[in-house]
C-alpha positions in Angstrom: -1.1 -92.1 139.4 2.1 -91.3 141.4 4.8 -93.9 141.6 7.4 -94.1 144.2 8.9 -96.1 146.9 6.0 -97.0 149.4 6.2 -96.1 153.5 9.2 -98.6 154.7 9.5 -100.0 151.4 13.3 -101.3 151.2 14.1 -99.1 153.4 13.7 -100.1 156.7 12.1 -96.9 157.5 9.9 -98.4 160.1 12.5 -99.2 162.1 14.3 -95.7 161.6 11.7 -93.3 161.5 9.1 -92.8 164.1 5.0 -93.6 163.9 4.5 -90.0 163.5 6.8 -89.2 160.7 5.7 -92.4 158.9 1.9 -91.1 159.7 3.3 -87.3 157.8 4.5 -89.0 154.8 1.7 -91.4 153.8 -0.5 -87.9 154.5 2.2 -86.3 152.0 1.5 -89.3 149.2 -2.1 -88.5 149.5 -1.6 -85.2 149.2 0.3 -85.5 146.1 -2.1 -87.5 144.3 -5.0 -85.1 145.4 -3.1 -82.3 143.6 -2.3 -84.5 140.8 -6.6 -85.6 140.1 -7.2 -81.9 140.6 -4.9 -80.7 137.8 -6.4 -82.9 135.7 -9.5 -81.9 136.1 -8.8 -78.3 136.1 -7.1 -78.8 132.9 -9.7 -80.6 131.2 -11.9 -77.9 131.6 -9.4 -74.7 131.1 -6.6 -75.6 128.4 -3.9 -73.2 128.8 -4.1 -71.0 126.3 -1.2 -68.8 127.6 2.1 -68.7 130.3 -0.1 -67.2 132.8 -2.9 -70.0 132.7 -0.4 -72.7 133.0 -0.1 -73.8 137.0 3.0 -73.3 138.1 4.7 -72.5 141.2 6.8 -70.2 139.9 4.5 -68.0 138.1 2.8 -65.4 140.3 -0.5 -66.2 138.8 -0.4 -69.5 140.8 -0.6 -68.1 144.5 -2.0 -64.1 143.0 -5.5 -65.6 141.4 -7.7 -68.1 140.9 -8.5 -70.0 137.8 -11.4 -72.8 138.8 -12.6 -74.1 142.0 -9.7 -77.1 141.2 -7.2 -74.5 141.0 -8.4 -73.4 144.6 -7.7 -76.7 146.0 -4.8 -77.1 144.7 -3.3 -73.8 146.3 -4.6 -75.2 149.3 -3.2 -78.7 149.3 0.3 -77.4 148.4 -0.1 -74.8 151.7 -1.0 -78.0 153.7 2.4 -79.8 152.6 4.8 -76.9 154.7 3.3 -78.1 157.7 4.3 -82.0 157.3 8.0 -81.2 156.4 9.6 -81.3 159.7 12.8 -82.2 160.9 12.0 -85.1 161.9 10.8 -86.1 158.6 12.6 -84.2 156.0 15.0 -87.4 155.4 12.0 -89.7 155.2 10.1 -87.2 152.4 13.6 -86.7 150.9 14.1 -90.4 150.1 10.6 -90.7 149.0 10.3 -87.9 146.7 13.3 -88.6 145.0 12.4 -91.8 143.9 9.0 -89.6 142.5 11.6 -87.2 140.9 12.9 -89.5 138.6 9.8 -91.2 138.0 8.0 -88.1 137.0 11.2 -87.6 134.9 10.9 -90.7 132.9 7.4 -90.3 132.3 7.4 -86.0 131.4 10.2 -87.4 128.5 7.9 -90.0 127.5 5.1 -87.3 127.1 6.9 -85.3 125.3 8.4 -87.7 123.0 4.5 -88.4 121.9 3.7 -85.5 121.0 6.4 -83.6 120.2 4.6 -80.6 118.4 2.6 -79.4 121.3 2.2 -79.7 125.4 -0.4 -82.6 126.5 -2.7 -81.7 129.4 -0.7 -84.5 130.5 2.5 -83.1 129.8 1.2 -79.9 131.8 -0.3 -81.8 135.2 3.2 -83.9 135.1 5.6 -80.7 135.0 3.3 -78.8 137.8 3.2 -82.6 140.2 7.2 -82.0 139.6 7.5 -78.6 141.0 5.5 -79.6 144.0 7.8 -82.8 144.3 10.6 -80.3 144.1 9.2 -77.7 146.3 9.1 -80.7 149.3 12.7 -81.2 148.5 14.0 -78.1 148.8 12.2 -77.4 152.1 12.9 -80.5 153.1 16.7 -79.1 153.2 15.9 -76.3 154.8 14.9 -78.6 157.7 17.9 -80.5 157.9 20.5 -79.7 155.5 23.4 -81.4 156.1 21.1 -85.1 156.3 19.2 -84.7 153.0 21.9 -82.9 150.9 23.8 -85.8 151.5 21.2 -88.4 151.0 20.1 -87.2 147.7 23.8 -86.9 146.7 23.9 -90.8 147.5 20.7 -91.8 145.7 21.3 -89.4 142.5 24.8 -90.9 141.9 24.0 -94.2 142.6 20.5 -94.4 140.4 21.1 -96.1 137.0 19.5 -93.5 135.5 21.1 -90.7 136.8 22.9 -89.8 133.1 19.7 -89.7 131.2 18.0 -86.9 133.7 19.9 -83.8 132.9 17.6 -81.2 134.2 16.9 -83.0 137.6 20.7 -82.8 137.5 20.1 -79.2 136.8 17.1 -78.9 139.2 19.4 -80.3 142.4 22.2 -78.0 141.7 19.7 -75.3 141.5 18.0 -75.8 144.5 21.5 -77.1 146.3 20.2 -80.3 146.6 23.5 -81.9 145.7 26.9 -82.1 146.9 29.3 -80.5 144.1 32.8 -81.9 144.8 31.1 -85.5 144.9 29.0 -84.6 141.7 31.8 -83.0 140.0 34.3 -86.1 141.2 31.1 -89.1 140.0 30.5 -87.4 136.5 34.8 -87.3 136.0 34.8 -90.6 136.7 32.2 -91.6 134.5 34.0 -89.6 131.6 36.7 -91.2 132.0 35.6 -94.8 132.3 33.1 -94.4 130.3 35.3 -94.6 126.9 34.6 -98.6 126.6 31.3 -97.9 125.5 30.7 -95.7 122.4 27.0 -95.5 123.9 27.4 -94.4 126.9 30.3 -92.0 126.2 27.9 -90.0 123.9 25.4 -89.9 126.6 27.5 -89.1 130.0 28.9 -86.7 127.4 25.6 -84.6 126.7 25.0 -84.7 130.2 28.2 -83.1 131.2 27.9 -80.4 128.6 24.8 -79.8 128.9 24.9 -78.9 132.8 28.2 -77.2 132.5 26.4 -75.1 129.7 23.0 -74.5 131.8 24.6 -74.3 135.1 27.7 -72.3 134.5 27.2 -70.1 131.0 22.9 -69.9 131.0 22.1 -69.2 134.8 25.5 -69.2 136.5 24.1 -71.1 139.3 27.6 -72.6 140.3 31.3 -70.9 140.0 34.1 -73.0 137.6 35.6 -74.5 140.6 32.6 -76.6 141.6 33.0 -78.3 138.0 36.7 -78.1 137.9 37.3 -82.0 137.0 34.7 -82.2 134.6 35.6 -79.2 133.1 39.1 -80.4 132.5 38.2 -83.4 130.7 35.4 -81.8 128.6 38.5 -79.7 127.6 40.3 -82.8 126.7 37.9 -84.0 125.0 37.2 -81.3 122.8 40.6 -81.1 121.5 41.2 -84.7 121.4 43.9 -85.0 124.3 44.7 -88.1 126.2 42.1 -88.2 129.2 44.9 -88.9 131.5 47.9 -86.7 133.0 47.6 -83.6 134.0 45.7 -82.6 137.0 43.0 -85.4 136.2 43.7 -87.7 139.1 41.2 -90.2 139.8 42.1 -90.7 143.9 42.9 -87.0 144.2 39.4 -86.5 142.9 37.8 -88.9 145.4 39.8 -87.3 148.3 39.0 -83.9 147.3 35.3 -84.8 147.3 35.1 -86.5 150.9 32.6 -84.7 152.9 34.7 -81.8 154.9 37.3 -81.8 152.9 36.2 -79.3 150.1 33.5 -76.9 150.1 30.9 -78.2 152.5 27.7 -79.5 151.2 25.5 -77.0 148.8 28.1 -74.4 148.9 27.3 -73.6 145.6 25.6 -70.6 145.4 22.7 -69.9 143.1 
């Protein structure tokens, strides 16, 4: 089953969110766990055997036919989600899906670690739960932008994790879910202070390359200047340069990525 931070839990969200909103998002958990069941069963009985009878939102088969009478209720349980993503709530679900983000994360790398050689019907219910997850995100924003782009720029930095999720790095930036000059400013930082520890050098390292690589050379979802820090001291890096001096200033960094005072929050166009 779904994990992720209950209605209120830790967060004083009966106190800051009305009945109504709190009412939407336990009907959103539901939902998501209805979806999740049904793929299950769906898979259990149709094993993909190619791209087009894998369930997906971003395939056109998804919404364009119908594959089993589970596939039909799960086109109709995602249509029922829109609806419950209002202003009013798009913080709430935004704070509660994130936490499922990086749960679903942990458990997708899991799944693939045991079995590496092929995709699980696990693996498959997992990836498609994820799109929905992400799918409540990014309309989410659309409801109130400014509010959730920030929030989920607070939790992503601050979770512990945050360097061992590259693609829901890449997934935010995608879907401008994430505020790049306080990204940009967070991952310098870490590559800077991170040289302490030959561990966790080599990881914030792979992260950095491998969104600058996805992000700005695979998709081009961002422009240079959104990574401009960590660009320069991936530079360094590479050639072995002292990570200081230069235009690598750590409180220059942090002022440039106040909100309002460089591009405004998921300027970064796709």
């Amino acid at each position: 089953a779904l994990e992720g931070v209950g209605v209120g839990e830790g967060t004083g969200a009966e106190q800051e969110f009305p009945p109504a909103a709190l009412q939407a998002l336990r009907t959103l958990q539901v939902t998501l766990s209805d979806i999740e069941r049904e793929a299950a069963n769906h898979y259990k009985s149709n094993p993909p055997t190619n791209a087009s009878s894998i369930l997906s939102l971003t395939h056109s088969s998804f919404t364009q036919g119908t594959q089993s009478p589970e596939h039909e209720r799960i086109k109709e349980l995602v249509c029922g989600i829109h609806p419950l993503i209002r202003e009013d709530t798009a913080l709430l679900f935004a704070r509660d899906i994130f936490e499922k983000v990086f749960s679903l994360g942990d458990k997708i790398t899991a799944e693939q670690k045991s079995t590496p050689s092929q995709t699980s019907i696990a693996l498959y219910v997992l990836m498609l739960v994820n799109e929905v997850c992400l799918f409540v995100l990014q309309t989410a924003r659309e409801k109130n932008a400014q509010a959730v782009t920030q929030e989920l720029t607070r939790l992503f930095l601050s979770h512990e994790k945050r360097w061992q999720h590259k693609y829901i790095a890449v997934n935010f930036i995608r879907l401008r879910l994430i505020h790049m000059p306080e990204f940009d400013a967070h991952l310098t930082e870490a590559l800077l202070s991170a040289g302490n520890s030959p561990a966790l050098t080599s990881q914030v390292t792979d992260f950095a390359s491998s969104v600058v690589k996805r992000c700005l050379a695979d998709e081009q979802l961002i422009m240079p200047k959104d990574l401009k820090n960590t660009l320069e001291v991936l530079g360094r890096m590479s050639k072995n340069l002292p990570l200081t001096g230069g235009e690598i200033n750590l409180q220059n960094i942090a002022q440039g990525a106040a909100p309002g005072a460089a591009a405004a929050p998921g300027s970064a166009q796709p």
